[in-house]
C-alpha atoms as an extended CHARMM CRD file, in Angstrom:
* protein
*
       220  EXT
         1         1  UNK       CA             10.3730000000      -10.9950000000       -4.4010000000  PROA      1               0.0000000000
         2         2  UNK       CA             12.5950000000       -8.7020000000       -1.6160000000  PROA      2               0.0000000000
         3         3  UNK       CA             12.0890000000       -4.9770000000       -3.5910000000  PROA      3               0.0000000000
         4         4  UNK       CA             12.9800000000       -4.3170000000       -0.0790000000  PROA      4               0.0000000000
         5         5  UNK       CA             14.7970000000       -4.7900000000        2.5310000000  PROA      5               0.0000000000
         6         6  UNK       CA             14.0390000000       -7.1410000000        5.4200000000  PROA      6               0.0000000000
         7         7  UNK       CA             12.2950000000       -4.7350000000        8.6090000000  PROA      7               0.0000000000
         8         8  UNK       CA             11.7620000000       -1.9390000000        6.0900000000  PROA      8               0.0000000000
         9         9  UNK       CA              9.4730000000        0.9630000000        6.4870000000  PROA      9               0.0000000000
        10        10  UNK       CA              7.8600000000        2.4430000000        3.5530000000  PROA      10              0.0000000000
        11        11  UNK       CA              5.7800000000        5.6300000000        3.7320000000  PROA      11              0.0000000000
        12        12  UNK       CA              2.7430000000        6.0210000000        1.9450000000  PROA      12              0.0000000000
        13        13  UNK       CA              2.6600000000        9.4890000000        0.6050000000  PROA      13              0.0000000000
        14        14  UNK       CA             -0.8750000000       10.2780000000       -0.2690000000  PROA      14              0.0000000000
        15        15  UNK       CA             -3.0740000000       13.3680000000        0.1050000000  PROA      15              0.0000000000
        16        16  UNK       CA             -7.2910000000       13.7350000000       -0.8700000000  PROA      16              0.0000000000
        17        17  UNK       CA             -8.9400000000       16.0520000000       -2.7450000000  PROA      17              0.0000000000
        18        18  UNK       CA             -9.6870000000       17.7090000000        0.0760000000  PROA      18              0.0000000000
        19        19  UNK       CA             -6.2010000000       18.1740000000        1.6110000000  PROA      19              0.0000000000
        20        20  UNK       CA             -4.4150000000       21.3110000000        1.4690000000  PROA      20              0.0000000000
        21        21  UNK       CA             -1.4770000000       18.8830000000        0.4670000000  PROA      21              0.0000000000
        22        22  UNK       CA             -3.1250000000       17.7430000000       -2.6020000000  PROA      22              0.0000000000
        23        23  UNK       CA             -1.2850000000       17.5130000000       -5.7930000000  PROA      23              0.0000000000
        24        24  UNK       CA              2.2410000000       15.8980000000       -7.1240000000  PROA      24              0.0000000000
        25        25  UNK       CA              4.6980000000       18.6700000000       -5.5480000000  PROA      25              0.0000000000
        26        26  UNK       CA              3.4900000000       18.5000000000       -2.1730000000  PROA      26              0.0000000000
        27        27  UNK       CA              3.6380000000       15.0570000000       -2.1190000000  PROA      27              0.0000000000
        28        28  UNK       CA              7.5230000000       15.1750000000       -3.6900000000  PROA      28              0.0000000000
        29        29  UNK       CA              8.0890000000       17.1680000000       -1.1140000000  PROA      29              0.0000000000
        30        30  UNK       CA              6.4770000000       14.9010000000        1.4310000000  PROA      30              0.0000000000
        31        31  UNK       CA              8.6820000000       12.3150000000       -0.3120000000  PROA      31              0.0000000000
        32        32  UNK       CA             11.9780000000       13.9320000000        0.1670000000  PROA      32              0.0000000000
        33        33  UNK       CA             11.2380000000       14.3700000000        3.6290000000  PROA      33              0.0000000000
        34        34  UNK       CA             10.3380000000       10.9000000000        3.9130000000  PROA      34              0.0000000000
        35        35  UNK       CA             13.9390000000        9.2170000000        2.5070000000  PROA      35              0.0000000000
        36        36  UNK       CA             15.9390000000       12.1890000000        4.4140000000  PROA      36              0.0000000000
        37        37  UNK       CA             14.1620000000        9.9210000000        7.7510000000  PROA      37              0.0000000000
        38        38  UNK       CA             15.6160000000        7.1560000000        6.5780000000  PROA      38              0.0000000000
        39        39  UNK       CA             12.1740000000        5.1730000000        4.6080000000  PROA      39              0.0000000000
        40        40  UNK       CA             13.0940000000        2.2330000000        2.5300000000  PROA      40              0.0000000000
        41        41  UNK       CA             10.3110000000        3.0660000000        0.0820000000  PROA      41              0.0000000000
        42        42  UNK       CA              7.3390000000        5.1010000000       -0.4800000000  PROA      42              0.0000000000
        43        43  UNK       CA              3.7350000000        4.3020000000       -1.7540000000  PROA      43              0.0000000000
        44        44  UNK       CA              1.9740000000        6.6170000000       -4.1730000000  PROA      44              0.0000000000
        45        45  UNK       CA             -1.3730000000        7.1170000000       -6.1020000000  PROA      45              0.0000000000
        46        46  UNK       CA             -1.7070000000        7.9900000000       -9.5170000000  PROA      46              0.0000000000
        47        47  UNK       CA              0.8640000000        8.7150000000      -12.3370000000  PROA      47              0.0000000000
        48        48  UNK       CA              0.7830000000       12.4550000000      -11.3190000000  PROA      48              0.0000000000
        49        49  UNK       CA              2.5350000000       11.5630000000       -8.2600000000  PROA      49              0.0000000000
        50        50  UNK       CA              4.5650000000        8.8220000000       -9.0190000000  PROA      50              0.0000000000
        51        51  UNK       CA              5.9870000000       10.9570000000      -11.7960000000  PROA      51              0.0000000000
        52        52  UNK       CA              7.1390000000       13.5500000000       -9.3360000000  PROA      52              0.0000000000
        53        53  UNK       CA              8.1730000000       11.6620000000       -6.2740000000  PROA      53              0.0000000000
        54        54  UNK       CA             10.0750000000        9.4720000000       -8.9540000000  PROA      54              0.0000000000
        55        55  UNK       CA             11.9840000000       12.5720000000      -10.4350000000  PROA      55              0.0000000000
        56        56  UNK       CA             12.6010000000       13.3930000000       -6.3430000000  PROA      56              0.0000000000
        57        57  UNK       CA             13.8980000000       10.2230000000       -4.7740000000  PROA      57              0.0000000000
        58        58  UNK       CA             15.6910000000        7.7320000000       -5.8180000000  PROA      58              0.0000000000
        59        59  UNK       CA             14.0410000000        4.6470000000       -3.6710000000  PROA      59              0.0000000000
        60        60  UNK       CA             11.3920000000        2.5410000000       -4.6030000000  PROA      60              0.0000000000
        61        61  UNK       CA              7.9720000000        3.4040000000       -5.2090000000  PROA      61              0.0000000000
        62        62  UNK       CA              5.0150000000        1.4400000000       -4.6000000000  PROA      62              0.0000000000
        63        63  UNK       CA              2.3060000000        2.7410000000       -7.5100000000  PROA      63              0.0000000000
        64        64  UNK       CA             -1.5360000000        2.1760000000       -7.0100000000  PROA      64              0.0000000000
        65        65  UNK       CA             -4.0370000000        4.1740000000       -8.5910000000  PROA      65              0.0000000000
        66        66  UNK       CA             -7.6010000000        4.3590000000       -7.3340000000  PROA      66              0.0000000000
        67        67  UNK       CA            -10.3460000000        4.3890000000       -9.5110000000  PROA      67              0.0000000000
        68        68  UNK       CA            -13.9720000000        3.9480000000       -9.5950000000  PROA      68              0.0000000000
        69        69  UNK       CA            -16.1570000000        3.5950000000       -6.5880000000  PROA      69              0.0000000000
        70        70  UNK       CA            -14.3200000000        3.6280000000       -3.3890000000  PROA      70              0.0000000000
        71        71  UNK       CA            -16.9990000000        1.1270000000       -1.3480000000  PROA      71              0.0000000000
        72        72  UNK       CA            -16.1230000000       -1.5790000000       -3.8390000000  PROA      72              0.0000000000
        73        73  UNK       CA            -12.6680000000       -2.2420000000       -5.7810000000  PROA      73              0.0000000000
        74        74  UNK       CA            -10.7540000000        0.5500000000       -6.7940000000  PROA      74              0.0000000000
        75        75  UNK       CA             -7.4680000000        0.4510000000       -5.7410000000  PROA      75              0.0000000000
        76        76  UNK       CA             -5.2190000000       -0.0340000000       -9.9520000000  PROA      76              0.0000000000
        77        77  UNK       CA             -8.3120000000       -2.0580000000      -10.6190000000  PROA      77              0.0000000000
        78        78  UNK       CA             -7.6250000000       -3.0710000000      -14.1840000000  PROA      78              0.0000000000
        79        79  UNK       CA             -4.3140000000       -3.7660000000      -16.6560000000  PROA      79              0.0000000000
        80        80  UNK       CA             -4.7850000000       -0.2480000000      -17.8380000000  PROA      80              0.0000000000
        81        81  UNK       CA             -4.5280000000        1.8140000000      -14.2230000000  PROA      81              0.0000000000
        82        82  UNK       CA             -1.6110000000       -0.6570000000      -13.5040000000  PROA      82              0.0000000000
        83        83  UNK       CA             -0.0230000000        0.8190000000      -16.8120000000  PROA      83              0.0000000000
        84        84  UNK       CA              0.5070000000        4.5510000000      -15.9540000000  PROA      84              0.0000000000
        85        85  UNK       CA              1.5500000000        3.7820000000      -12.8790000000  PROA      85              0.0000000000
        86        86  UNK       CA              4.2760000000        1.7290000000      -13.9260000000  PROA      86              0.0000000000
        87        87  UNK       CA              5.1780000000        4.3570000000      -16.8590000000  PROA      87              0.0000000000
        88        88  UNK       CA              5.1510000000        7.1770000000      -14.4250000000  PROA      88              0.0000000000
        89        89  UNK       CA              7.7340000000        5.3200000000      -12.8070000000  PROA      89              0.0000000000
        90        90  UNK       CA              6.6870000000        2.8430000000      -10.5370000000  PROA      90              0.0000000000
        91        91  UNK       CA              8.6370000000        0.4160000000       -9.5700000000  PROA      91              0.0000000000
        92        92  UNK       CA              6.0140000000       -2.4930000000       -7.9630000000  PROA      92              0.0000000000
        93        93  UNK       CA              2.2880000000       -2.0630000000       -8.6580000000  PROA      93              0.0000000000
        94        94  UNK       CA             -0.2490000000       -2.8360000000       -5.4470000000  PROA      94              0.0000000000
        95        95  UNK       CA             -3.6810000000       -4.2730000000       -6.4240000000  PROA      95              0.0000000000
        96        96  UNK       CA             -7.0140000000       -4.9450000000       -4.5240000000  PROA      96              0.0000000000
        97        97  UNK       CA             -6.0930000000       -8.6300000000       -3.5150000000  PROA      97              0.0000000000
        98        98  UNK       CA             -9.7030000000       -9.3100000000       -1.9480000000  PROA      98              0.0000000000
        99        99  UNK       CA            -11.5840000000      -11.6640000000       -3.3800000000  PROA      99              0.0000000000
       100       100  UNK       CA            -14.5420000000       -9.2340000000       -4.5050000000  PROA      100             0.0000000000
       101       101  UNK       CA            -15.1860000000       -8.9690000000       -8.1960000000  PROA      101             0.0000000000
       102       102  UNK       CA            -13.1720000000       -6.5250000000       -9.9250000000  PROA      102             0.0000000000
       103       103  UNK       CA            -15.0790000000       -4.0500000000      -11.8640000000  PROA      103             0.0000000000
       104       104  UNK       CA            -13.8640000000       -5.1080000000      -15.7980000000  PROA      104             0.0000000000
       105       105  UNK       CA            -14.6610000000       -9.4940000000      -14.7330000000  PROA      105             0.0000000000
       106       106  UNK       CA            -10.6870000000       -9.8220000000      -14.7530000000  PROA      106             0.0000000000
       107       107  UNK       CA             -9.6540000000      -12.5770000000      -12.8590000000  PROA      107             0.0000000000
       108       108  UNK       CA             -7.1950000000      -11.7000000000      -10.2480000000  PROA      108             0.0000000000
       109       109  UNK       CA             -4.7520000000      -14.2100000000      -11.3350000000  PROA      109             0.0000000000
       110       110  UNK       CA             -4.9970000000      -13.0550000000      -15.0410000000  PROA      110             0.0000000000
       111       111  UNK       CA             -4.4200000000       -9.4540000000      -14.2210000000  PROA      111             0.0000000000
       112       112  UNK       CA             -1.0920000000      -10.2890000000      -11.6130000000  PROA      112             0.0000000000
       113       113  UNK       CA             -0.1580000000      -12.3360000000      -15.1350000000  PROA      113             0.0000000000
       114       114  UNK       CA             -0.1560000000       -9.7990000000      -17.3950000000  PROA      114             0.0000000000
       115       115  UNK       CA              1.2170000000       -7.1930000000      -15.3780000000  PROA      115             0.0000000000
       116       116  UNK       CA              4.1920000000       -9.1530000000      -14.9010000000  PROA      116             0.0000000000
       117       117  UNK       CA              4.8570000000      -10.0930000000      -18.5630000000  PROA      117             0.0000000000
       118       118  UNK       CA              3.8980000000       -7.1740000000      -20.1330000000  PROA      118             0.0000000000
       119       119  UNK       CA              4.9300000000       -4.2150000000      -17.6100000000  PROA      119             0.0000000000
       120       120  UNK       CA              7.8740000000       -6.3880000000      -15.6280000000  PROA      120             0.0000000000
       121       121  UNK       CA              6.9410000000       -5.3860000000      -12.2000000000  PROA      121             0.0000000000
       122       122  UNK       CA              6.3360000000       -7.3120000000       -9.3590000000  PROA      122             0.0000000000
       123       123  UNK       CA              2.0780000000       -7.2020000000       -7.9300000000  PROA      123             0.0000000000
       124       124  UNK       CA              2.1410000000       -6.7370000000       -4.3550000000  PROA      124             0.0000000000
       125       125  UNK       CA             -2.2450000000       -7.8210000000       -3.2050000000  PROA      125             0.0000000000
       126       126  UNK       CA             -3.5530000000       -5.3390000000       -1.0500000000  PROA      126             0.0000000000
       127       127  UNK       CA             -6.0840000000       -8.1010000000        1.1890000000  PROA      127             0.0000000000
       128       128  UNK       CA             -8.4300000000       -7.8570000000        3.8290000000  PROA      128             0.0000000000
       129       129  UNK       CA             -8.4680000000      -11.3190000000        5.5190000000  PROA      129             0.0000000000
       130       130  UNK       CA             -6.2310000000      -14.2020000000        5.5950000000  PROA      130             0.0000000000
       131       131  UNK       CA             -8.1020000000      -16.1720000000        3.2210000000  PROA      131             0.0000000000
       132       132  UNK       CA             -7.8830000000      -13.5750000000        0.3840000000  PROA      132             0.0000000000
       133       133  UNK       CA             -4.4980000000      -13.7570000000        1.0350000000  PROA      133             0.0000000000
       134       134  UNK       CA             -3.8280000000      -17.0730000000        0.5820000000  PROA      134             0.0000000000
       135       135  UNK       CA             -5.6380000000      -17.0660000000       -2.8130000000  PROA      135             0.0000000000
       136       136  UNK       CA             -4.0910000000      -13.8900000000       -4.1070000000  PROA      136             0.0000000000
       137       137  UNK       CA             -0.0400000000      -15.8190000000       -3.2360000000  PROA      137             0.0000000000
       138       138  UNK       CA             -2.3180000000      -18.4000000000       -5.0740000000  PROA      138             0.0000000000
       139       139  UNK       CA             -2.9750000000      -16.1320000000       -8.1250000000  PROA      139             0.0000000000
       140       140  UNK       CA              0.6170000000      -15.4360000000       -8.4310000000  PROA      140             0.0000000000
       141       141  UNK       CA              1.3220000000      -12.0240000000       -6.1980000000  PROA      141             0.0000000000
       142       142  UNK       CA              4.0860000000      -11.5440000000       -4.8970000000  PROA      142             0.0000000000
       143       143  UNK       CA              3.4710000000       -9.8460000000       -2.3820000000  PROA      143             0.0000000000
       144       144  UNK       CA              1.0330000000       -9.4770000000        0.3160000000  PROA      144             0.0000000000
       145       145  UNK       CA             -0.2950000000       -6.8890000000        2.1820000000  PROA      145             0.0000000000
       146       146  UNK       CA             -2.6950000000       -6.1670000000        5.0230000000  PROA      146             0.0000000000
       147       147  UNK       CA             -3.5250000000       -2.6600000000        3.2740000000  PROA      147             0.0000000000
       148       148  UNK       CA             -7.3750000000       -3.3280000000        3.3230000000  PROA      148             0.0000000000
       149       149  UNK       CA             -8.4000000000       -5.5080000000        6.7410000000  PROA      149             0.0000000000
       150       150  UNK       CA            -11.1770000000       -3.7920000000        8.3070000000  PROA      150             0.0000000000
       151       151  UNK       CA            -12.3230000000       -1.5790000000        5.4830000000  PROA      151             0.0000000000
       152       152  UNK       CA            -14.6400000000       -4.1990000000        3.0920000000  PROA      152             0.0000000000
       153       153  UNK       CA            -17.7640000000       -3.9490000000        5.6410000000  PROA      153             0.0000000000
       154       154  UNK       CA            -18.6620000000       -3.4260000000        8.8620000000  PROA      154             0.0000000000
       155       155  UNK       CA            -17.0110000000       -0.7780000000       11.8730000000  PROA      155             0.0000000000
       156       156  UNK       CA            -13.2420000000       -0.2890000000       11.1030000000  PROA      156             0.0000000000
       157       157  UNK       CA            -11.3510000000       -0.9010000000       14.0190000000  PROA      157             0.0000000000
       158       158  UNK       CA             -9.3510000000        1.3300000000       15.8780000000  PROA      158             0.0000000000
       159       159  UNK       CA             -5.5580000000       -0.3170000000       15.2880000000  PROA      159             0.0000000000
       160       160  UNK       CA             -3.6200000000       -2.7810000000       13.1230000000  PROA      160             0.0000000000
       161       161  UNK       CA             -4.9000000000       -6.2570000000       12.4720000000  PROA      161             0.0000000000
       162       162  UNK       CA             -1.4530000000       -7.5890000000       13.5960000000  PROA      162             0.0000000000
       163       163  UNK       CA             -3.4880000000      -11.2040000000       14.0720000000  PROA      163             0.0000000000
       164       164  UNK       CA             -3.6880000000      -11.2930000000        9.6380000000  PROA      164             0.0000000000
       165       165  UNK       CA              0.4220000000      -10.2160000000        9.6570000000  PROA      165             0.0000000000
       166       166  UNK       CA              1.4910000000      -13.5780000000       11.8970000000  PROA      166             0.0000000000
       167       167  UNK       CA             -1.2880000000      -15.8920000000        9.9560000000  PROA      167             0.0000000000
       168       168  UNK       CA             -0.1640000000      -14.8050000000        6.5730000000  PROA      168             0.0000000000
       169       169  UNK       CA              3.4120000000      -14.4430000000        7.5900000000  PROA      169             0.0000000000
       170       170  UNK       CA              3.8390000000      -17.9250000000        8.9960000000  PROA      170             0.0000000000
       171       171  UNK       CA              2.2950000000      -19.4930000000        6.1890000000  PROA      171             0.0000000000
       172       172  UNK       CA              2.8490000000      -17.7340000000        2.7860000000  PROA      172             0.0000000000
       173       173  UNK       CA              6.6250000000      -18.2030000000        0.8310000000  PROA      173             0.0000000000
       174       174  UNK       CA              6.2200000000      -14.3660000000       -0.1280000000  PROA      174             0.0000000000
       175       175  UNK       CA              7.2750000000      -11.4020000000        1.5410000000  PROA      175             0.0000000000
       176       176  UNK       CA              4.5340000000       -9.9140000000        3.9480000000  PROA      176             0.0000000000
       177       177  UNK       CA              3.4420000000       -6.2620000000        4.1650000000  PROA      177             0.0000000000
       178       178  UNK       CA              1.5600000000       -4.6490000000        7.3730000000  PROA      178             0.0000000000
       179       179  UNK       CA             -0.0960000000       -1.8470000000        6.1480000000  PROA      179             0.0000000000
       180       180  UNK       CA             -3.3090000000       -0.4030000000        7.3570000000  PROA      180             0.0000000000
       181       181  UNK       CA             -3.9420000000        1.9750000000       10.7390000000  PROA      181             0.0000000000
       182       182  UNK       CA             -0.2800000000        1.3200000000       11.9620000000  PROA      182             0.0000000000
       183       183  UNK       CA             -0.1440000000        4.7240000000       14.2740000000  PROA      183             0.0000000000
       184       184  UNK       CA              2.5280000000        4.5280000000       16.1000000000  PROA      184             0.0000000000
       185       185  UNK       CA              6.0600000000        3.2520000000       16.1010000000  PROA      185             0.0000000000
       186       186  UNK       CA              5.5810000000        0.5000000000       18.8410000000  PROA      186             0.0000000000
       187       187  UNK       CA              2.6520000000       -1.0700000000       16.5110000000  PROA      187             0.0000000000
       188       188  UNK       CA              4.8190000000       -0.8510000000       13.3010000000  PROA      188             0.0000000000
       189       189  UNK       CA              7.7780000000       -2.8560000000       14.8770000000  PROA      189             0.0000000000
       190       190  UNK       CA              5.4460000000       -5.2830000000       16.1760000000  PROA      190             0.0000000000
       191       191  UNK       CA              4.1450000000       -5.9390000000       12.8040000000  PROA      191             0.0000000000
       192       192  UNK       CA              7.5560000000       -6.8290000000       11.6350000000  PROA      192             0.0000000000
       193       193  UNK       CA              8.3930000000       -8.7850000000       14.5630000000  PROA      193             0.0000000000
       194       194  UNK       CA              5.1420000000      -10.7940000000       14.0230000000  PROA      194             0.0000000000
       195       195  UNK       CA              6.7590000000      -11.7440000000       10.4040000000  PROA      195             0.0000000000
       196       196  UNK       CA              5.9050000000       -8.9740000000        8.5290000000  PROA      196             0.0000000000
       197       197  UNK       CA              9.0130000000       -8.2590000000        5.5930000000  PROA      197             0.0000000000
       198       198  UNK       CA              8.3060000000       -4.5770000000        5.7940000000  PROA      198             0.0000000000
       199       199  UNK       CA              5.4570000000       -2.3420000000        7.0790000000  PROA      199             0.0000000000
       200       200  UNK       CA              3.6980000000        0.7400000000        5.3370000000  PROA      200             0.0000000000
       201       201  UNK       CA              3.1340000000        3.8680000000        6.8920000000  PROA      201             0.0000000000
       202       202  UNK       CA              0.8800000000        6.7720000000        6.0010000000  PROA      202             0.0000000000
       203       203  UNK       CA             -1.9090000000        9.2000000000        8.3290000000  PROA      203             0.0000000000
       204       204  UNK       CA              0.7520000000        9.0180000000       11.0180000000  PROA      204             0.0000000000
       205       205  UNK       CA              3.7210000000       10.4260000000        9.0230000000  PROA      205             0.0000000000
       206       206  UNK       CA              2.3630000000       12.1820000000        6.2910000000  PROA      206             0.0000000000
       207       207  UNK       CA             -1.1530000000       13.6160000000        6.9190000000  PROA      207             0.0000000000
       208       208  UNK       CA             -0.7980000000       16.7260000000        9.5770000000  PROA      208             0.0000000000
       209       209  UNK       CA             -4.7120000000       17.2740000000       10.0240000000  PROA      209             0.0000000000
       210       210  UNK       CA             -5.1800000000       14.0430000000       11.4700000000  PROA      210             0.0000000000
       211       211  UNK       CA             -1.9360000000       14.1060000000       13.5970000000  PROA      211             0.0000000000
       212       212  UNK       CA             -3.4940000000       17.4400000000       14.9960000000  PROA      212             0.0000000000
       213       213  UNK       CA             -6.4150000000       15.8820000000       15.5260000000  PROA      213             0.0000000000
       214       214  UNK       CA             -5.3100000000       13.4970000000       17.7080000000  PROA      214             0.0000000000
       215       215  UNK       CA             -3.0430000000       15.3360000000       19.6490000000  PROA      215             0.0000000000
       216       216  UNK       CA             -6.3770000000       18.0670000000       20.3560000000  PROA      216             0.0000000000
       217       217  UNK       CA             -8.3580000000       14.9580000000       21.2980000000  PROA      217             0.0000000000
       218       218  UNK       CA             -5.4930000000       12.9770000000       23.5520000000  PROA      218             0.0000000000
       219       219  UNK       CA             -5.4380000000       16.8040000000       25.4620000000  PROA      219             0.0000000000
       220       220  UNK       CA             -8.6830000000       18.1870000000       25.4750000000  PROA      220             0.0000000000
């Protein structure tokens, strides 16, 4: 499934609570500014903001929306979450892919299933480590993405895990996504150079605290 195209990069355009960002116009905005650079795609959470980034650009939009508690899965963790996504305007949904429980018993497989046949989207599985990625291509995604190595347990490490993009690249017949603590543009080409179909950006683009942040720190 090629939503995109080959050595894409797609922006994730998401803000927390806490963000003076917060809300669907900023992040249409953030959107905007995001295809006038020249993004294939951008990744959103929650129908809020899919509705108004949809009704803003005119490229494909990557819908998750988190729910429940964020230590365990929460990222569109059930057929319903999946549903307003999609309706908002969504054109792929991304799951958790991992191979913890999800919070309603649903087996992965059975959820990629029904979201297919009854919303008509392709499932891209958000996974953490290479075996969870082979079972979610497995369970019928198609899609995979790195989006959660390093944050199911233990320290989270400082850059991409660009080791998971060449495993799961040189073995699954789906596209590959790097996603996940890509901070510069010299680690996001070598994610697609490793195999990766397209690679997802997000704190580095669209979050200007944490660029600040890192700028103060790299000077001070």
């Amino acid at each position: 499934m090629t939503v995109f195209p080959a050595r894409s990069l797609i922006v994730s355009c998401q803000a927390g609570a806490a963000s003076a960002l917060h809300g669907p116009e900023p992040m249409a905005r953030m959107a905007r500014e995001a295809a006038a650079g020249g993004a294939a795609g951008i990744r959103a959470n929650g129908p809020a903001d899919v509705a108004a980034i949809r009704a803003a650009v005119d490229l494909p939009i990557i819908g998750i929306h988190k729910l429940g508690d964020p230590a365990g899965v929460f990222i569109t963790p059930t057929f319903a979450a999946a549903a307003e996504v999609v309706r908002a305007g969504a054109t792929l949904v991304a799951l958790d892919g991992t191979l913890r429980p999800r919070p309603d018993g649903t087996p992965l497989a059975a959820l990629v299933a029904v979201i297919q046949a009854d919303l008509g989207v392709p499932v891209m599985a958000d996974v953490d480590t290479y075996e969870a990625g082979v079972a979610a291509r497995a369970a019928g995604a198609d899609l995979v993405a790195t989006t959660l190595s390093g944050y199911t347990g233990g320290p989270v490490p400082a850059g991409p895990d660009l080791d998971l993009v060449t495993r799961l690249a040189s073995t699954l017949d789906c596209p590959v996504v790097a996603e996940g603590r890509y901070a510069t543009p010299e680690q996001a080409r070598a994610a697609l150079d490793a195999g990766a179909h397209a690679v997802v950006v997000g704190t580095a683009i669209t979050n200007p605290a944490a660029i600040t942040r890192r700028f103060r720190e790299a000077t001070a």
